[in-house]
N, C-alpha and C positions, 0 to 999 in steps of 0.2 A: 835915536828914534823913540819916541813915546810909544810903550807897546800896552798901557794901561788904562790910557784917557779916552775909551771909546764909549759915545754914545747911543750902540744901537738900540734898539729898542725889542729886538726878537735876539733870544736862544741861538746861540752861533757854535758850532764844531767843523774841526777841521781834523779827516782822519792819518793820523802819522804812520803810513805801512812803511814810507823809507826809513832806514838808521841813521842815516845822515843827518835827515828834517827831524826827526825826535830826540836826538842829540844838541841838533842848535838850538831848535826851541826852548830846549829844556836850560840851553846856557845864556840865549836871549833874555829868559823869562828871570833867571837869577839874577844876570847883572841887571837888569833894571827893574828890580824890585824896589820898591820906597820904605815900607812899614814891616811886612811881615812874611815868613818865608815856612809851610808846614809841607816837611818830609816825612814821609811814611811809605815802610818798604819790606816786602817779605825776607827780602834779602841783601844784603850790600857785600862786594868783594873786594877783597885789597888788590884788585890788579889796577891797571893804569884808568882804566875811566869811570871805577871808581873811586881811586885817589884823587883825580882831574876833578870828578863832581863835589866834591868835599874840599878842596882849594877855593874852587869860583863859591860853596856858599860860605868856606871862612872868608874870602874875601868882600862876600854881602855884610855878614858882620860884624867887619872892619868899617865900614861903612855907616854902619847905625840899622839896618837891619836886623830884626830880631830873629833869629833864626832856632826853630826846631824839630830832633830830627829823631825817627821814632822807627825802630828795627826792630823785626823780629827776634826773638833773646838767642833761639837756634841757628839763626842764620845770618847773625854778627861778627862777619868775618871782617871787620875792619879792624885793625892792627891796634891794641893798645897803646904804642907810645904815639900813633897816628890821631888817635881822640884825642889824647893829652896834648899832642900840639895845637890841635886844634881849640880847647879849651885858654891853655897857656898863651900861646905865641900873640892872643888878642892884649890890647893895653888895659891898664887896669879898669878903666871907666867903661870900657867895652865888653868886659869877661864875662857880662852874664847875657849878651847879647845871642851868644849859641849854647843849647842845651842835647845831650843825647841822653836819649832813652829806647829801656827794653820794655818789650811785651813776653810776658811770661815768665819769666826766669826760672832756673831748676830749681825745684825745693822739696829736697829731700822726705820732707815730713809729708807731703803730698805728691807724690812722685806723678800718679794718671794723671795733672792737671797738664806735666809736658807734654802730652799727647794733641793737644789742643793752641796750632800757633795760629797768626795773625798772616794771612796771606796776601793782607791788601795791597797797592802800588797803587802810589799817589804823589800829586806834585801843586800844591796851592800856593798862588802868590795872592800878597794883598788880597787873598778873598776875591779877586776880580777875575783870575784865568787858574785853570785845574787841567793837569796832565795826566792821566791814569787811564789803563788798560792793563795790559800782560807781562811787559819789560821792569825786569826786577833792576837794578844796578849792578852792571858787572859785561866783563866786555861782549862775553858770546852777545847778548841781548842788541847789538850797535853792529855785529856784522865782522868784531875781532877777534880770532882765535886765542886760544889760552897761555901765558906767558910763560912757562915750566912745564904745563902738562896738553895732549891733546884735548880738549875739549869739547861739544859739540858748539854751533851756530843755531841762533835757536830763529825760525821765519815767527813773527810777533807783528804786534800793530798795537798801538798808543790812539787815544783822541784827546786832544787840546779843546776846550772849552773857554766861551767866554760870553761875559754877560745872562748868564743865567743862573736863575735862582739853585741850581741845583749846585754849583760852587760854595755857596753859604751853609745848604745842608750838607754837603760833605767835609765843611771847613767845623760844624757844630761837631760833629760826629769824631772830628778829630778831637775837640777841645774834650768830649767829655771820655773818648779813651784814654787819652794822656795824665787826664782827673782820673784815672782810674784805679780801684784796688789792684789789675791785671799789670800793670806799668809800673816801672823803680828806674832807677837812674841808671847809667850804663856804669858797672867797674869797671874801673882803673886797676887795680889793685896795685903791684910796684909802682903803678905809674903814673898814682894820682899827685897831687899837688904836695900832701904832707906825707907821703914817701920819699919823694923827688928830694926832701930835704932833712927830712931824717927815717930811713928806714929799719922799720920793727923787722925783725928778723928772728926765727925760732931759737930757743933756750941753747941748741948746743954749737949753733953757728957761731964762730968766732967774730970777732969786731970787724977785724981788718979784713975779711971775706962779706960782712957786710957793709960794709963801707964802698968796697969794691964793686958789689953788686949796682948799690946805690948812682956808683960813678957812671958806673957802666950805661947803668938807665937814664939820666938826665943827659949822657950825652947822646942817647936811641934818640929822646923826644926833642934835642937839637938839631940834632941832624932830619927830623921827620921836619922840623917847622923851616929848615934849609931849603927843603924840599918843596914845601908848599911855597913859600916867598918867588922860589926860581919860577915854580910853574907861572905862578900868577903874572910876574914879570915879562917871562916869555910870552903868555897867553895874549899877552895887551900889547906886547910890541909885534906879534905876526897879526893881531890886528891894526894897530896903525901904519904895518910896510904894507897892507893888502887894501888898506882903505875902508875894511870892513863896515857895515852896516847891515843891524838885525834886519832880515825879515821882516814883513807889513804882514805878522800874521792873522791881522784881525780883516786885513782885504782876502784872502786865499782863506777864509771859514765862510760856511757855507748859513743860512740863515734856516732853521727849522723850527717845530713846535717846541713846545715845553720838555726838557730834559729832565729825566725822573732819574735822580740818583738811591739805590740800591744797595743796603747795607744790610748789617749787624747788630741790629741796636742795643746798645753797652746799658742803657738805664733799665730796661725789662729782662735783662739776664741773671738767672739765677744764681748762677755759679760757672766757673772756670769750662766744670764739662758740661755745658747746657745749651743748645740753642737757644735765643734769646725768642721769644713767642714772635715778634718779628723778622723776621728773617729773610734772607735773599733767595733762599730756595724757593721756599713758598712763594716769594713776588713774581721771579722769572717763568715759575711753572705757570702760575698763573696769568703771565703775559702770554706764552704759548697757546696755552688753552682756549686763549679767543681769534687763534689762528680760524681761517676761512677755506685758504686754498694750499697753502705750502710751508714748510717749518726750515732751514739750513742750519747746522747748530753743529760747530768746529769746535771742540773741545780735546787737545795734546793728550788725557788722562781719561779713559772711561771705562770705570766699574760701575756697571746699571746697580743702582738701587731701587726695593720695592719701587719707592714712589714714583722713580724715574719708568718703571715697567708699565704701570697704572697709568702714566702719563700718555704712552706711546699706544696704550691697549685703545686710550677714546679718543685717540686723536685717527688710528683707523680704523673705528667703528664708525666713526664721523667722514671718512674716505679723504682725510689731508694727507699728501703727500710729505713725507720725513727724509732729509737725505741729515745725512749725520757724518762726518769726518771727524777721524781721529789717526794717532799716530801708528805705524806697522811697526813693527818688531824691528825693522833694521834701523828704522828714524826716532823709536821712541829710549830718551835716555835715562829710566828708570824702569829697572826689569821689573822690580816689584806688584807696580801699576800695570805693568802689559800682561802680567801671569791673571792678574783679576780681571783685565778684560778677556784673557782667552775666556774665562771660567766665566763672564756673563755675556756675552755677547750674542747667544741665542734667546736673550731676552730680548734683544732689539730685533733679533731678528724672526722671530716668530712672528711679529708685529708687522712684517712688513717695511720696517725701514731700510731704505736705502744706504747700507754701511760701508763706506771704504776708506781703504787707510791711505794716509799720507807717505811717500816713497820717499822723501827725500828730494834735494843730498843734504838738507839740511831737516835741524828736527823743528818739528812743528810745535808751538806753544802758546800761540793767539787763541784767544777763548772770548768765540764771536757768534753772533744767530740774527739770522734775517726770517721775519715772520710776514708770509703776503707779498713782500718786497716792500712792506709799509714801515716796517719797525723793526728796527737796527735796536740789538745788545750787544756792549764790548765792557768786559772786566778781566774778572782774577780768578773766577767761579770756575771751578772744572765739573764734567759729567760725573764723580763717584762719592763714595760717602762722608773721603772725608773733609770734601767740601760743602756739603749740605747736611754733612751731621757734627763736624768739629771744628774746621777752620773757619775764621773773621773773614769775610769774603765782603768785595766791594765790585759795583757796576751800573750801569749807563745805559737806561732806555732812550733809544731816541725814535720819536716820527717823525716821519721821512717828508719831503717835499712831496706833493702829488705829481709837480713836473718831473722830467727823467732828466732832463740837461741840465743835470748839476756836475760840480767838479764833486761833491760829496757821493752822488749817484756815481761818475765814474769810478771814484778811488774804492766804494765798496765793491764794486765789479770787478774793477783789478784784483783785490786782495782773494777773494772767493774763487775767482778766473781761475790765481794762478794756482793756489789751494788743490784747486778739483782737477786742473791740466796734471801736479804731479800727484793725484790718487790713483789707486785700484779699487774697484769694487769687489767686496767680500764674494769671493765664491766663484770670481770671473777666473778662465782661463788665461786671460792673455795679461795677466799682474805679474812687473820682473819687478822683485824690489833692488832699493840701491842703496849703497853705502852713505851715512849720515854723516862722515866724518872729510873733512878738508884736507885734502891728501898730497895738494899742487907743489908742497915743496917737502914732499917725503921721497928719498931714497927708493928706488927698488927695493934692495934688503931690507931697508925700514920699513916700510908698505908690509911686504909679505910677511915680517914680524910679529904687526902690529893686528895683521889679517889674523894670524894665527892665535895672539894672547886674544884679540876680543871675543874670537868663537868661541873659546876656552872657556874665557870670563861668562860669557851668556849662557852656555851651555851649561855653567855649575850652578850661577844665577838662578837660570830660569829652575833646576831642580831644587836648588833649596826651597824658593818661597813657591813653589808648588806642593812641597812637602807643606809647607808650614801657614799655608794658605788660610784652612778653617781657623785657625788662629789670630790672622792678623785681614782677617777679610773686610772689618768695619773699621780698619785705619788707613785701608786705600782711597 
């Protein structure tokens, strides 16, 4: 099925709350890609559907697909000899068909510039269809627990785009970060091409230990490209025993006004640690701003900053209603982030907003706002500073249909529905929170185990960076 040759003529979204529908889309949209393939991702994991996503676009460019893919330099957990096969294992006339690349890399001689990563999540084919929202790559994000360690599940939502101008400007914005002084090519290091075949090894290392080493490593990245060939094989033969056929994702997107894509702009930024005079803070704030009647604004991470205080003070002076979601202590899975909310959240609420946390049982990580019920945001932007004063942040204004009987109208219902079903409201009596963690196939003893190291763990947590708060309060 041709999921590329559409010619509508309005702005189309369709919002991905399921894991299932964000996963296939996202493997729909790679295997029939023709021209060009731009990944970019705060984070990528080497467990299985990040590996699975990294097979289907080596096997886009096996193809003739140009494929590239662009990670955060901190949160490049994809496996060295895992790049390397993926670079390798293509034929010669194809090898430069896929590129990886970092954002930021450590560097010593400028150490505060690692303070400042790239948070975006994004998915462009041919410049024709854009995936991006909240879901980094890696399994919690699909609804998989963690393959070694417990993990949380994170509830998220994605929006698929198509035919709109705002794919081109998020496809520019790729090309000139990638052009960027902030971007370098991903190391290999053992495990790039002219290691693989003669490995430089320190002054006192003997031959035959590095020789060894050597061996050792071309047969990792054998065995890694073993691994991608089988996937891909199996991938295509349980589609051809099941009959499969993509999704007609462009009939299930909904038809709305002009989508205004939301960045970081890479060409007016000073420096490493500078916001760029354009910025996503300043746009979003300013979308809210011309609210009339009501604001919903679900952000996983909130430490109020000034601006965000300022923001909330004239929005009820103005008498708009604010309801604000974010994650409770027992759903949220970075203690860091919840110690700075403890310490600001009488900022929002002096103001009047409506604040209640997320219970669970899964943690929450969607970063979405409905202004009026007219104007739907979905990105990567969280409520604290160091998304509006450090991080590259990406997102998606849309205007809404003015009919309600949309499938778009329903799915943002659903999403917000089920959001505020498992909230508390700040300060209510009747809030039990719940365990954030997937428990369905733990032991008794294991259970009560695991009860006891994570109160432990929170409990020393929460006192350290409470200690250490005034210090690290503008890197939340």
């Amino acid at each position: 099925m041709a999921l590329l040759g559409s010619t509508a003529i309005a702005d189309k979204i369709l919002l991905l709350n399921s894991n299932l529908d964000s996963l296939q889309a996202r493997f729909d949209y790679i295997q029939n890609a023709q021209s060009e393939i731009k990944v970019q991702y705060f984070s990528i994991d080497k467990d299985y559907l990040s590996f699975s996503t990294l097979a289907i676009l080596r096997d886009a460019a096996a193809r003739g697909v140009k494929v590239k893919i662009l990670v955060d330099a901190m949160h490049n957990d994809i496996l060295k000899q895992t790049m390397s096969a993926l670079l390798l294992s293509l034929t010669p006339e194809k090898k430069s068909n896929i590129e990886i690349k970092v954002y930021n890399s450590f560097n010593l001689l400028r150490p505060l510039r690692y303070t400042k990563r790239m948070h975006d999540k994004g998915l462009i084919i041919d410049d024709k269809a854009m995936i991006s929202g909240g879901r980094n790559i890696a399994n919690g994000f699909f609804g998989r627990s963690g393959e070694r360690k417990i993990l949380p599940i994170f509830e998220d939502s994605d929006a698929l785009i198509l035919e709109s101008r705002s794919i081109h400007n998020a496809s520019e914005y790729f090309n000139d970060l990638w052009n960027s002084k902030f971007v370098s090519s991903a190391s290999l290091g053992q495990f790039s091409a002219s290691s693989l075949k003669r490995l430089r090894c320190p002054g006192k290392t003997d031959a035959a230990s590095c020789e060894r080493t050597r061996q050792r490593n071309v047969k990792l990245v054998q065995q890694e490209e073993e691994r991608i060939n089988e996937f891909i094989q199996a991938f295509k033969a349980r589609q051809t025993a099941d009959a499969y056929e993509a999704q007609d994702w462009n009939n299930l997107a909904t038809e709305v006004g002009p989508i205004e894509f939301l960045y970081d702009d890479v060409r007016t930024q000073p420096s490493n640690l500078d916001k760029p005079e354009h910025n996503i803070a300043s746009q979003l704030y300013n979308f809210i701003q011309q609210a009339q009647e009501s604001v919903t604004i679900i952000t996983p991470y909130l430490v109020i900053t000034p601006e965000q205080e300022s923001l909330f003070r004239q929005l009820r002076e103005r008498n708009i209603r604010v309801n604000l979601y974010t994650n409770s202590k027992a759903a949220n899975d970075v203690s860091a982030a919840h110690v700075g909310y403890e310490k600001t959240r009488e900022l929002a609420l002096r103001h009047n907003v409506n604040l209640y946390e997320y219970q669970g049982p899964d943690t929450l990580h969607a970063k979405l706002a409905l202004i009026d019920g007219k104007t739907f945001y979905i990105g990567s932007f969280n409520w604290d500073y160091r998304s509006q004063n450090l991080n590259r942040e990406v997102g998606l204004i849309v205007n809404l249909p003015a009919y309600r009987d949309t499938a778009l109208r329903h799915d943002i219902d659903e999403k917000f529905g089920r959001i505020a079903r498992n909230s508390c409201l700040v300060r209510s009596s009747t809030c039990s929170p719940v365990s954030n963690v997937q428990l369905s196939d733990l032991s008794e003893t294991e259970l009560n185990n695991l009860i006891h190291v994570a109160k432990k763990r929170d409990r020393a947590n929460a006192r350290f960076f409470r200690l250490i708060y005034p210090l690290i309060k503008k890197q939340l």
